[in-house]
N, C-alpha and C positions, 0 to 999 in steps of 0.2 A: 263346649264348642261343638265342633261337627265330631261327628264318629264317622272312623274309617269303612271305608265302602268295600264290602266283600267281593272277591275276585269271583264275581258266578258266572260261567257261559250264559247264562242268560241278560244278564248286564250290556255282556256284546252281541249279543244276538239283539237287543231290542235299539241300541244304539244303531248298529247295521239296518236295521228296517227301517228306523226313525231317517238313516241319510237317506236309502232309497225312497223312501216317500217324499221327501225332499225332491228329489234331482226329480223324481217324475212331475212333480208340481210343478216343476222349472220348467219343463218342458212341454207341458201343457199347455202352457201360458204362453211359450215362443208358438208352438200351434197355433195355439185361438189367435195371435195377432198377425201369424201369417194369414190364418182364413179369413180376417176382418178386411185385410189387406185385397185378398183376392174378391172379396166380394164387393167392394170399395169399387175394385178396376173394374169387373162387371157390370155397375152401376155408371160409372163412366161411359161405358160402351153401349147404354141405355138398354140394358138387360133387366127386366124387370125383377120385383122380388115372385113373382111369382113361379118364374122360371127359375131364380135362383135357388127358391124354399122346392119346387118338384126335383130339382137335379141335387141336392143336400137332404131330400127325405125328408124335410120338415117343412112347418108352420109357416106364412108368410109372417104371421108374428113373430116366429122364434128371429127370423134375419131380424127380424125390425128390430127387434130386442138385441140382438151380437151387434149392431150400429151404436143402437143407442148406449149399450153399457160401454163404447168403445168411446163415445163423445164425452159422457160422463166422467170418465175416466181422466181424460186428459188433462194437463197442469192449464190453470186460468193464464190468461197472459198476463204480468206485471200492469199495471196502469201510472203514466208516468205524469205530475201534476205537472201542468203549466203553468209558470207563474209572470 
């Protein structure tokens, strides 16, 4: 069967790193969907991506790109048959 798992500080040390990379991931990802968010409204307010990719430092492709993975992303809507 299984053998018992030695008590090493490094056991907890690597479990301890493995949450923290966790939680940062977590929160990464509440980031990127606030930023999608803000640039969403931006684009609302007919700000272009060009203005949006010189004031974020980057590519107008890169926004093009945080749109589209943000579309891609999303659940399809159910399709409900009529009958």
């Amino acid at each position: 069967m299984f053998s018992e798992t030695p008590d090493l500080p490094e056991l907890t040390e690597v479990k301890a790193l493995t949450d923290l990379i966790r939680n940062h991931q977590n929160a990464i990802q509440e980031i990127s969907q606030t930023r999608r968010n803000v640039i969403l409204d931006l684009r609302k307010k007919r700000i272009t991506y060009r203005e949006i990719a010189e004031a974020m430092g980057v590519t107008e492709q890169s926004v093009y790109k945080i749109l589209r993975d943000t579309i891609e992303r999303r659940p399809k809507p159910e399709t409900v048959a009529v009958s």
